[in-house]
N, C-alpha and C positions, 0 to 999 in steps of 0.2 A: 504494500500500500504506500502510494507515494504522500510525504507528507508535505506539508504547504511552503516549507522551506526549497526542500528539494524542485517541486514545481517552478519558486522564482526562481530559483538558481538557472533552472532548466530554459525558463524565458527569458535570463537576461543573457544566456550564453546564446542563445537563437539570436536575439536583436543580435549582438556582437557580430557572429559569424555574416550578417545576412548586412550591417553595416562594412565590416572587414570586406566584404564582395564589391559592394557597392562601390567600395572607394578603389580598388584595382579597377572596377569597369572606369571607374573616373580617371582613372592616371592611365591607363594604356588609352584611352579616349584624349587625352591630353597629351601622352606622346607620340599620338598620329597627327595631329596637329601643329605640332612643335617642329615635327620631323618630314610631313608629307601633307603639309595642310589639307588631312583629310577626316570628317570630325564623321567619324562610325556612327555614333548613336544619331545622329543628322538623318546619313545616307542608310540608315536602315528603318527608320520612324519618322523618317521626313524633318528638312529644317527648320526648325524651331515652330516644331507640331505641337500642339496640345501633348503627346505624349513623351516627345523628347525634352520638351519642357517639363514634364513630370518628373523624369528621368535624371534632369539636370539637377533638381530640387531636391530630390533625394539622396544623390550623389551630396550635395552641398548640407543635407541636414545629416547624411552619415559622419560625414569632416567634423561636424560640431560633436556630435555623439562621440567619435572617436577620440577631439581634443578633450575632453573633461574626464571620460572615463579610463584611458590609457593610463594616466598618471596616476590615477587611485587605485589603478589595479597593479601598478608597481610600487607604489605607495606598502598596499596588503601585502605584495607577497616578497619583499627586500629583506633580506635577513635583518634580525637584530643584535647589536653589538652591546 
């Protein structure tokens, strides 16, 4: 029986992982751009679509997600001296 601890545990490492994705689709999206001015998520959901614009939004709220909670999860798990 799972218990309510273990469940958040379980959805915050979800968010994490599916944040962590988000921001590689961002960065190889960014160094197609950088490198062969060719912006993927454009030419697959159309230029600045409704849903490449979703896409970009997410990417941009993973970044945030990832600044604040990186450092606290080094924060936890850093030995203590």
């Amino acid at each position: 029986m799972a218990t309510v601890a273990n469940t958040a545990r379980r959805s915050t490492v979800t968010v994490a992982w599916i944040a962590f994705w988000l921001l590689v689709v961002g960065g190889l999206n960014w160094g197609l751009v950088g490198v062969f001015d060719f912006d993927l998520v454009g030419a697959i959901l159309g230029r600045m679509s409704p849903a490449s614009r979703v896409v970009y939004a997410l990417v941009g709220l993973a970044a945030i997600y990832c600044a604040f909670t990186i450092p606290a999860i080094r924060r936890r798990s850093a030995p203590e001296f």
